[in-house]
C-alpha positions as CSV (number, residue, x, y, z in Angstrom):
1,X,-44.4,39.5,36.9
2,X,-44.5,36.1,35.4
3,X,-40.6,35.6,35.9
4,X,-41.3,36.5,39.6
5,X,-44.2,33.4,39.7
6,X,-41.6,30.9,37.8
7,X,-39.2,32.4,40.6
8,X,-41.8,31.5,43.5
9,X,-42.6,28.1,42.0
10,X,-38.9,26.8,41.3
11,X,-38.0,27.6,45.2
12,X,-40.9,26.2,46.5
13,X,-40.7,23.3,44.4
14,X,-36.7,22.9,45.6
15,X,-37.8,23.4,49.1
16,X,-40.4,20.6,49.0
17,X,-37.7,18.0,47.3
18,X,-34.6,19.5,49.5
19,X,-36.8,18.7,52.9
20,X,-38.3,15.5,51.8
21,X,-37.2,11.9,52.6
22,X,-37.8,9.2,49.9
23,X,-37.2,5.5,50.9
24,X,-37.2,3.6,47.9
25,X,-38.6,0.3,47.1
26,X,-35.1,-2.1,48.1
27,X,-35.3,-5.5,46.3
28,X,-32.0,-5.8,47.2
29,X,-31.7,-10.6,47.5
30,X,-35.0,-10.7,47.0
31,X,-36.4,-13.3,45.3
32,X,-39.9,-13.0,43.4
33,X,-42.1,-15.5,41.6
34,X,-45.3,-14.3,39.4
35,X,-46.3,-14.1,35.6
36,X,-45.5,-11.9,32.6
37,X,-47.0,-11.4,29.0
38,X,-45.0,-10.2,26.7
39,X,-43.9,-12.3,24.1
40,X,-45.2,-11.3,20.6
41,X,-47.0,-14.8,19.9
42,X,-49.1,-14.3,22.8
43,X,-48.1,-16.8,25.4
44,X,-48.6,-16.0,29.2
45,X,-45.5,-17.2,31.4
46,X,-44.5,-18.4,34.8
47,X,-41.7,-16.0,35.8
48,X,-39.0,-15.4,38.5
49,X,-37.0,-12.4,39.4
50,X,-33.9,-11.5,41.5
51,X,-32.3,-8.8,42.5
52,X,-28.6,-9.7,43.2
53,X,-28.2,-5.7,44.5
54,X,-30.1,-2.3,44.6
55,X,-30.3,-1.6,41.4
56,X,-29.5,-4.5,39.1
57,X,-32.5,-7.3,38.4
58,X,-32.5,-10.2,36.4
59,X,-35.6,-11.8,35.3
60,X,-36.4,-15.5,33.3
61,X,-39.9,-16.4,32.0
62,X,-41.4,-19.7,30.9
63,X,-44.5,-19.8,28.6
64,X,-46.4,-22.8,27.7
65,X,-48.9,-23.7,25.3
66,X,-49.8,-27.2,23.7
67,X,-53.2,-26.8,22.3
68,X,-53.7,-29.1,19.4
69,X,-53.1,-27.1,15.9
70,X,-52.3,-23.8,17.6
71,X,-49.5,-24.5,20.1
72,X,-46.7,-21.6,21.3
73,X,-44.0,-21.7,23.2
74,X,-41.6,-18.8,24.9
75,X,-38.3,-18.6,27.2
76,X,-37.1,-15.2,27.9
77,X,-33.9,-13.6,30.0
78,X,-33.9,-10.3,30.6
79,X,-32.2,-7.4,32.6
80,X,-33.3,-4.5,34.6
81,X,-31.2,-1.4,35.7
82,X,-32.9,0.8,38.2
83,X,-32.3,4.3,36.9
84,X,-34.8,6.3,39.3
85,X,-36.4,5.2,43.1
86,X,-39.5,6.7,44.7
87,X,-41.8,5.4,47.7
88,X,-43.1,1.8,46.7
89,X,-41.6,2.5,42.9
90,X,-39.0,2.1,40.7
91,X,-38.5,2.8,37.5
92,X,-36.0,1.1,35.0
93,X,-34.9,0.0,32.0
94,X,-33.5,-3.4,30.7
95,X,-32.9,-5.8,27.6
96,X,-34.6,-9.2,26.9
97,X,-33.9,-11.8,24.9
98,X,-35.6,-15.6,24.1
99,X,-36.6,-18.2,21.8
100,X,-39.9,-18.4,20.6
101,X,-41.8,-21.2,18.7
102,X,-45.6,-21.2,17.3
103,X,-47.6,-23.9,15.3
104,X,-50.4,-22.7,13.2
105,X,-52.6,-25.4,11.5
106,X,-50.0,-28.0,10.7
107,X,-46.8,-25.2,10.3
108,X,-44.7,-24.8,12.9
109,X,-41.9,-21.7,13.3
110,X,-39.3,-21.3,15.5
111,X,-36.8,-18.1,15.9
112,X,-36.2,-15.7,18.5
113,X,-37.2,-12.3,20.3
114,X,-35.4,-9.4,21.4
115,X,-36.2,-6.2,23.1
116,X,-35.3,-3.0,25.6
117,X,-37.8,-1.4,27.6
118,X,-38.1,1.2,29.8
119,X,-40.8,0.5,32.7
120,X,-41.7,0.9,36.5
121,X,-42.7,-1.7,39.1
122,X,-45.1,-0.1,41.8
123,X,-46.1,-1.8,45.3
124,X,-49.5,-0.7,46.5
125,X,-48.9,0.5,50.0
126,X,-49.7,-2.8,52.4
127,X,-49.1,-5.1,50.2
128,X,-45.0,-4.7,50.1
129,X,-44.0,-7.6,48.8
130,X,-46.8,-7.6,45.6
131,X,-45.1,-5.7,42.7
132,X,-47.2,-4.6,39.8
133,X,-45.4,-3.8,36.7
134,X,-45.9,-1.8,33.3
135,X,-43.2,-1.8,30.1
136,X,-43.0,-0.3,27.2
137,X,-39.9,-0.7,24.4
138,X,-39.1,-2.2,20.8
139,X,-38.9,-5.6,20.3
140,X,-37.7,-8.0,17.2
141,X,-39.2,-11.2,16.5
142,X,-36.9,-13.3,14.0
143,X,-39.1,-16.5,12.8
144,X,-38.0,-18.5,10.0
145,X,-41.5,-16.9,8.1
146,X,-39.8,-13.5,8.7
147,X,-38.7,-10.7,10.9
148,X,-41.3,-8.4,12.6
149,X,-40.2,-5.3,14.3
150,X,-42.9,-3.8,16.7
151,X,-43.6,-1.2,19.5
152,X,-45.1,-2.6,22.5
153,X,-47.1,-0.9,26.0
154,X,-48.1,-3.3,28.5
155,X,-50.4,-2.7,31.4
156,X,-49.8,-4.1,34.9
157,X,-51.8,-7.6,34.1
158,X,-50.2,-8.0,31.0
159,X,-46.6,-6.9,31.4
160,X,-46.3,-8.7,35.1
161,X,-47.6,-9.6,38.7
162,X,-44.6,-10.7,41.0
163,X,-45.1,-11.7,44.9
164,X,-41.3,-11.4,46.2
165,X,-40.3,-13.7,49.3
């Protein structure tokens, strides 16, 4: 009897997919401009992202800081392959990698930051061209005080906000 209800379940299931139409979220030479959050010292960052083709994105960040005995700095590149489309989401996974520098007190340490992350960029229906984004992934930070592996989960306002023209 249960094998029977699987049974049911799996064909209704492939009839609903099979008969369904799914237009993805095509960023296709579209250029966006927003902010990300994801460096480990904590430094929000103007960002830009393009989309040369369907499924391949390239992102850059810039993140500024000069307060007086506490400043930080960040500039990441990173890379995004779309690996699965729905309606107004994709989901993807990439690689990052910047420089990072932070100044505590009077010391001041400079090294760099890598990461991959898997994540999905959603666009709330109306507002097309706003993408919202979440990541999560591994990340090394190599200052010259020491290397710091970490897991990282970012919501929407922390891992980005990008308005594509």
């Amino acid at each position: 009897m249960r094998n029977r209800i699987v049974c049911a379940l799996a064909a209704l299931l492939a009839g609903v997919f099979a008969t369904s139409s799914v237009q993805a979220k095509d960023l296709s030479h579209r250029l966006g401009v927003g902010y990300k959050n994801q460096f480990a010292s904590d430094v929000p960052a103007v960002a830009l992202q393009y989309y040369p083709g369907a499924d391949l994105g390239l992102s850059a960040a810039l993140g500024v800081d000069t307060q007086k005995d506490n400043s930080r700095f960040g500039a990441m590149a990173k890379l995004y392959r779309i690996i699965f489309q729905e309606d107004n989401l994709n989901f993807y996974m990439g690689a990052g990698a910047g420089v990072v520098t932070t100044e505590v007190a009077t010391k001041s340490e400079s090294g760099f930051e890598l990461m991959g992350f898997v994540g999905t960029e959603f666009f709330l229906p109306g507002l097309e061209n706003l993408g919202f984004s979440f990541e999560a992934g591994t990340a090394v930070t190599s200052l010259s005080s020491g290397v710091r592996f970490r897991t990282f989960g970012d919501s929407p306002l922390r891992a980005g906000i990008i308005f594509y023209f």
